[in-house]
C-alpha positions as CSV (number, residue, x, y, z in Angstrom):
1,X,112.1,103.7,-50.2
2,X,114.1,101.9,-53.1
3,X,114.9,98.1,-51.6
4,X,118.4,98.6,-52.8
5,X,118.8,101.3,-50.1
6,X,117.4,99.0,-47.2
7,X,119.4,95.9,-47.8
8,X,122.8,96.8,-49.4
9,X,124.3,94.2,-51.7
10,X,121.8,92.8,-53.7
11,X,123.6,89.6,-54.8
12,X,122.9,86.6,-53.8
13,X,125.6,84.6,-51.2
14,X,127.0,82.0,-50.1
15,X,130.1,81.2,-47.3
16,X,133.4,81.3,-49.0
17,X,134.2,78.2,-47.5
18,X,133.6,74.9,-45.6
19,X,133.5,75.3,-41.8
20,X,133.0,73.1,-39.4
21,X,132.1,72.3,-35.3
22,X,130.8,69.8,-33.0
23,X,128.4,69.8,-30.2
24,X,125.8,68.1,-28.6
25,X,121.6,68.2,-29.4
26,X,119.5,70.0,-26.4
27,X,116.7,67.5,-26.6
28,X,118.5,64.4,-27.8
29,X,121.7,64.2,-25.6
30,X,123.6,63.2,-29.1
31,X,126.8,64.4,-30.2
32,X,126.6,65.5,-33.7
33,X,129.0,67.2,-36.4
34,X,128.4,70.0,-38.5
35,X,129.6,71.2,-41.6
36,X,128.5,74.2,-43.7
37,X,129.9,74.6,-47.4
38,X,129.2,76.5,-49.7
39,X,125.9,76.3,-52.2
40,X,125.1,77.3,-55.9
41,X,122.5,80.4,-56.7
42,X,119.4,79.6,-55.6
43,X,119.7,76.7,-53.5
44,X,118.8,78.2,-50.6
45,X,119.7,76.2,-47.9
46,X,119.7,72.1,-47.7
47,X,120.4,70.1,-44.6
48,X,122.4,66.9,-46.0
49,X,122.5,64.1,-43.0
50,X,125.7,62.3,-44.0
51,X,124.9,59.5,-41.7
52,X,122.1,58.2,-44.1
53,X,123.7,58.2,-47.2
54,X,124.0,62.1,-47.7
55,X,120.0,62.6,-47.7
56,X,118.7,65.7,-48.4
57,X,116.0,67.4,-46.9
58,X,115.7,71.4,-48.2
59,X,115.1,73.8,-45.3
60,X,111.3,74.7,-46.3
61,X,108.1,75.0,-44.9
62,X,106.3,72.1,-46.6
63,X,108.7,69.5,-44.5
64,X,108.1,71.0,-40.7
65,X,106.9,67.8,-38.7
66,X,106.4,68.9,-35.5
67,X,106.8,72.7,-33.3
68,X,106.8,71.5,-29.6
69,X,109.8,72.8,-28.3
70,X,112.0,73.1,-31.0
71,X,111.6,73.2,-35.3
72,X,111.6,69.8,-36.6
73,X,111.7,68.9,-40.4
74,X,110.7,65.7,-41.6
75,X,111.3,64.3,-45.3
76,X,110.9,60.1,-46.1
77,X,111.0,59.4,-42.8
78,X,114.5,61.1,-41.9
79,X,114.5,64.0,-39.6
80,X,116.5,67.3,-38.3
81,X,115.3,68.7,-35.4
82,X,116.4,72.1,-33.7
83,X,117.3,73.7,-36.9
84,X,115.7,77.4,-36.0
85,X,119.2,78.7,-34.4
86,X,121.5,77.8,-37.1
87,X,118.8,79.2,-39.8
88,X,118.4,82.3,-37.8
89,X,121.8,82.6,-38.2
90,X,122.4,82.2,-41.8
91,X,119.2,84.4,-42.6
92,X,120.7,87.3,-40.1
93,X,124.1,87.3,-41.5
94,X,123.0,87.4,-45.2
95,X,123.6,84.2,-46.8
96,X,121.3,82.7,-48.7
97,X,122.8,79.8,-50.2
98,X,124.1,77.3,-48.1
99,X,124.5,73.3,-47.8
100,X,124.1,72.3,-44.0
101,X,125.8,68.8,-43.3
102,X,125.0,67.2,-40.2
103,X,125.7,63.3,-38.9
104,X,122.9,63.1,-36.6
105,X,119.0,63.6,-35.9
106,X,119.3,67.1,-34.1
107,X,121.4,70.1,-34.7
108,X,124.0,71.2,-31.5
109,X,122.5,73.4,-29.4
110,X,126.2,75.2,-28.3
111,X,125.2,77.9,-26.0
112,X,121.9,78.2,-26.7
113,X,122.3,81.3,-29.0
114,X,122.7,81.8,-32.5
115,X,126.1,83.6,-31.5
116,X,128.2,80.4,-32.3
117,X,127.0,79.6,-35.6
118,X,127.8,83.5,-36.1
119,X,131.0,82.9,-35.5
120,X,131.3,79.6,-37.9
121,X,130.3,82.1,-40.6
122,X,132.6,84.9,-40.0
123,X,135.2,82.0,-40.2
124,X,134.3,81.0,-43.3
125,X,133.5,84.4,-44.6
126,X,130.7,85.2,-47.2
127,X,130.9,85.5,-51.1
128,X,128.7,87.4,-53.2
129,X,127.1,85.2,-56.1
130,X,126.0,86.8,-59.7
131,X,122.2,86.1,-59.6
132,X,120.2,88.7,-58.2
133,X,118.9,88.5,-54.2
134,X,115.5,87.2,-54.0
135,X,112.7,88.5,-51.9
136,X,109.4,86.9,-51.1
137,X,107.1,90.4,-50.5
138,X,104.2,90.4,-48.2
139,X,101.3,91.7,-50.3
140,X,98.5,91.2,-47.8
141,X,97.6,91.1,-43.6
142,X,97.5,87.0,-43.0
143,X,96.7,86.6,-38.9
144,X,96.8,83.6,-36.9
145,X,95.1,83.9,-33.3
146,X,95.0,80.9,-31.0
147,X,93.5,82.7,-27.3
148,X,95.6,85.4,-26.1
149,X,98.8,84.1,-28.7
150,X,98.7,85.6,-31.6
151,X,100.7,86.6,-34.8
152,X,100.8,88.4,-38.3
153,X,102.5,89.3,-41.0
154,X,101.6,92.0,-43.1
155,X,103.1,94.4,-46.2
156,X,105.8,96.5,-45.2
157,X,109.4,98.0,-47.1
158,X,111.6,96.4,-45.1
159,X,111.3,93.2,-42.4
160,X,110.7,94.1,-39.0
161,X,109.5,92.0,-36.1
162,X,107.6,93.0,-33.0
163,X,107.8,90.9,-30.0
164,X,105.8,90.8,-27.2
165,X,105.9,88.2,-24.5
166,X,104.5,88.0,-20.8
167,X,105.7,85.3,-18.4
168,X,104.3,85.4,-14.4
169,X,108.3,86.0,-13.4
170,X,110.2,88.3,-11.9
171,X,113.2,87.9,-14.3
172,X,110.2,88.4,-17.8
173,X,107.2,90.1,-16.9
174,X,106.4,91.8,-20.3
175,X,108.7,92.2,-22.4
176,X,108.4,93.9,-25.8
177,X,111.0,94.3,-28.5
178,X,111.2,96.0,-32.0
179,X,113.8,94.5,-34.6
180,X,114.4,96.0,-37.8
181,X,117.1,94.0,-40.1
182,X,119.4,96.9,-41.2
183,X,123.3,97.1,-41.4
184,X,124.1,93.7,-39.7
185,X,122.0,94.4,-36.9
186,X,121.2,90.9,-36.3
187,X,124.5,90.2,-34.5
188,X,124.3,92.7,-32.0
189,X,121.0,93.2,-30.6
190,X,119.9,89.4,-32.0
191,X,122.3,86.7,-31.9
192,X,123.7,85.6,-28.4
193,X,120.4,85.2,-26.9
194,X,120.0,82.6,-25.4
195,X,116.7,79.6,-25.5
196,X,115.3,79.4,-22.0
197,X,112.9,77.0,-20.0
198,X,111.6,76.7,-16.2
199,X,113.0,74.5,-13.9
200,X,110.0,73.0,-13.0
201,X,109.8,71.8,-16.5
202,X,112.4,69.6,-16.7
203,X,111.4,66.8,-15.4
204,X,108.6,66.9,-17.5
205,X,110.4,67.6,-20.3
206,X,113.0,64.7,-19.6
207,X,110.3,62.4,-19.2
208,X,109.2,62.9,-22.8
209,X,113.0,62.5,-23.7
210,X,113.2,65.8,-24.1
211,X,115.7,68.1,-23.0
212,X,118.5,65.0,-22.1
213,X,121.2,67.8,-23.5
214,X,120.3,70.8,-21.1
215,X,122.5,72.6,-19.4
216,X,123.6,75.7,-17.6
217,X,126.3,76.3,-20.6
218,X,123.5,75.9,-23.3
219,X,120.2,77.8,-21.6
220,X,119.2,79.8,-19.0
221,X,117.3,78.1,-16.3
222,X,114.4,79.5,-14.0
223,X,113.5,78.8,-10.6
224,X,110.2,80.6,-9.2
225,X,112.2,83.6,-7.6
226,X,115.6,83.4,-10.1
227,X,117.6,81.9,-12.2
228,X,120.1,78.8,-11.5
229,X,122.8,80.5,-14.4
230,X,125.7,81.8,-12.4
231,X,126.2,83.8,-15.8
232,X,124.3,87.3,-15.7
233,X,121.4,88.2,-18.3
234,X,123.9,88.9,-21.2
235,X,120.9,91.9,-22.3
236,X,118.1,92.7,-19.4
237,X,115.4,91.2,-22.2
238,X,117.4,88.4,-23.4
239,X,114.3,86.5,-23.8
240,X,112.5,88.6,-25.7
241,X,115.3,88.9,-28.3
242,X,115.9,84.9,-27.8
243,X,112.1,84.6,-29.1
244,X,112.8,87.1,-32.0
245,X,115.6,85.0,-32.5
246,X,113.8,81.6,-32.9
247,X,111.1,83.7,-35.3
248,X,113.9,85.2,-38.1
249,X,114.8,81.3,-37.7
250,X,111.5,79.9,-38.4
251,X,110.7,82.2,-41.3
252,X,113.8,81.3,-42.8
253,X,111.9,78.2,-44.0
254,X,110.2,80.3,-46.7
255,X,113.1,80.2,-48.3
256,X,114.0,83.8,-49.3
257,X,114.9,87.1,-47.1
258,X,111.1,88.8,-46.4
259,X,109.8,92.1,-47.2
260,X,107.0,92.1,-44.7
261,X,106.5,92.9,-40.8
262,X,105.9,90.4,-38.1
263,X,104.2,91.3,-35.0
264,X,104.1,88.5,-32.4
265,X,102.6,88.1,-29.3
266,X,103.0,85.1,-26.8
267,X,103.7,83.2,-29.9
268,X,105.9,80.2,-30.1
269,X,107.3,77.6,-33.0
270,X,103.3,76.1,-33.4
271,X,101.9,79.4,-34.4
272,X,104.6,80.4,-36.4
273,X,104.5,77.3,-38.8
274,X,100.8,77.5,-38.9
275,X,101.2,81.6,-40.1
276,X,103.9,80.9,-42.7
277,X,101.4,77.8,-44.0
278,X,98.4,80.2,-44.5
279,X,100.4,82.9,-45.8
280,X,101.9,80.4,-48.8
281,X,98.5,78.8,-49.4
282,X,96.7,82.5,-50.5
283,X,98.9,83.1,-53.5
284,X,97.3,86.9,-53.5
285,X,99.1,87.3,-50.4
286,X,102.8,87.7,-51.2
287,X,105.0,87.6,-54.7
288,X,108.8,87.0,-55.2
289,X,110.9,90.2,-56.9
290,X,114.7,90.6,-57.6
291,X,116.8,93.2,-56.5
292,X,117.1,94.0,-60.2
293,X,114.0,95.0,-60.1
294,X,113.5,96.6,-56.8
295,X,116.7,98.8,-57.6
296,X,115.7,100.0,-60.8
């Protein structure tokens, strides 16, 4: 199968133009603006925090700090934290170029979702640059395996992504989902799923100053028979797709679209940093091509 036919356009992009929103951070509290303009071929994408003097810290693997509960990048001592929904995002809706502006440590949470940040794009619409898209190819099976979580990527003619999770509740069970990204997919079976976490949690969570921007509006939250939402399931494996969400985020940090499949189980942010490190680290493992090339 000729890439060309998998992916469509085969120019890179960027937005057309600067959008902007406000919101607050899930594990900070903070309020925080956000601005996304538009980028140059091959940037990629770059957080700029214009609190510190517009410092730049390039959405890439090689500056994740920490995976807890959320993505954190760490450059010279300045941080962005939450970043996986907004970069899950840009990856699903096809732009590759993009400067992300931001006045504070952690990115807004809105409603938990990606389905916001959707939104901010189709507002600012998306522009087709002249250099050719660039793909980073899987070439080789790289596993991680930590007890019963495990993940790997391996060669494969498109990306796809199978998810498998198992929670003891009545709302998860198992859950399994298969995501292919063809024809702007991402949107509707992706997007507007929402992050999740246990009630019984949140103190914990709280006591580690985490979580001090949680709510109903921007998660979904479990008791031991239920949930506390007064908002249905908006699909009956939202959390599934929420965690397939967070991975197209987090492997947005290699910087280019992938030609590769994932298959995930029980993983989390951790196992998904530690995957994308090994699989940069064996150079016999994966090459960048061009549309140009693919197409010919």
């Amino acid at each position: 199968m000729k890439l060309c036919s998998v992916f469509g356009a085969m120019n890179q992009t960027t937005i057309a133009k600067a959008v902007s929103l406000e919101g607050i951070g899930l594990h900070t509290g903070v309020r925080v603006s956000l601005t996304l303009k538009p980028a140059p071929e091959n940037t990629g994408y770059v957080f700029i925090r214009t609190d510190l003097d517009d410092f730049e810290i390039p959405a890439s693997v090689e500056y994740i700090s920490h995976c807890s509960y959320a993505t954190t990048l760490l450059r010279k001592g300045v941080i962005i934290s939450t970043c996986e929904h907004l970069l899950s995002a840009l990856r699903g809706a096809g732009v590759d170029n993009c400067f992300i502006e931001l006045d504070n440590i952690e990115l807004p949470i809105l409603d938990g979702s990606s389905e916001g940040f959707i939104e901010l794009i189709k507002q600012a619409g998306i522009k087709t640059q002249q250099a050719p898209k660039r793909f980073l190819k899987v070439l080789k099976r790289i596993e991680v395996v930590e007890g019963d979580r495990k993940i790997t990527i391996e060669p494969w003619d498109k990306f796809e992504i199978d998810c498998k999770i198992d929670f003891p509740h009545p709302l998860i069970g198992q859950q399994t989902y298969r995501f292919q990204a063809l024809n702007g997919n991402f949107e509707r079976e992706i997007a507007s799923a929402r992050t999740f976490g246990f009630l019984s949690e949140v103190e914990k969570l709280r006591a580690a100053n985490l979580a001090l921007g949680g709510s109903l509006e921007n998660a979904i939250v479990l008791t031991e028979s239920g949930m506390l939402n007064k908002e249905p399931l908006r699909f009956k494996d939202e959390f599934v797709r929420h965690k397939i969400l967070d991975i197209i985020g987090d492997f947005a940090l290699l910087g280019m679209p992938i030609l590769g499949k994932i298959t995930a189980e029980k993983s989390g942010h951790a196992l998904h940093a530690l995957l994308m490190t090994r699989l940069l680290k064996d150079e016999s493992a994966w090459e960048i091509i061009t549309s140009n090339r693919a197409c010919v």
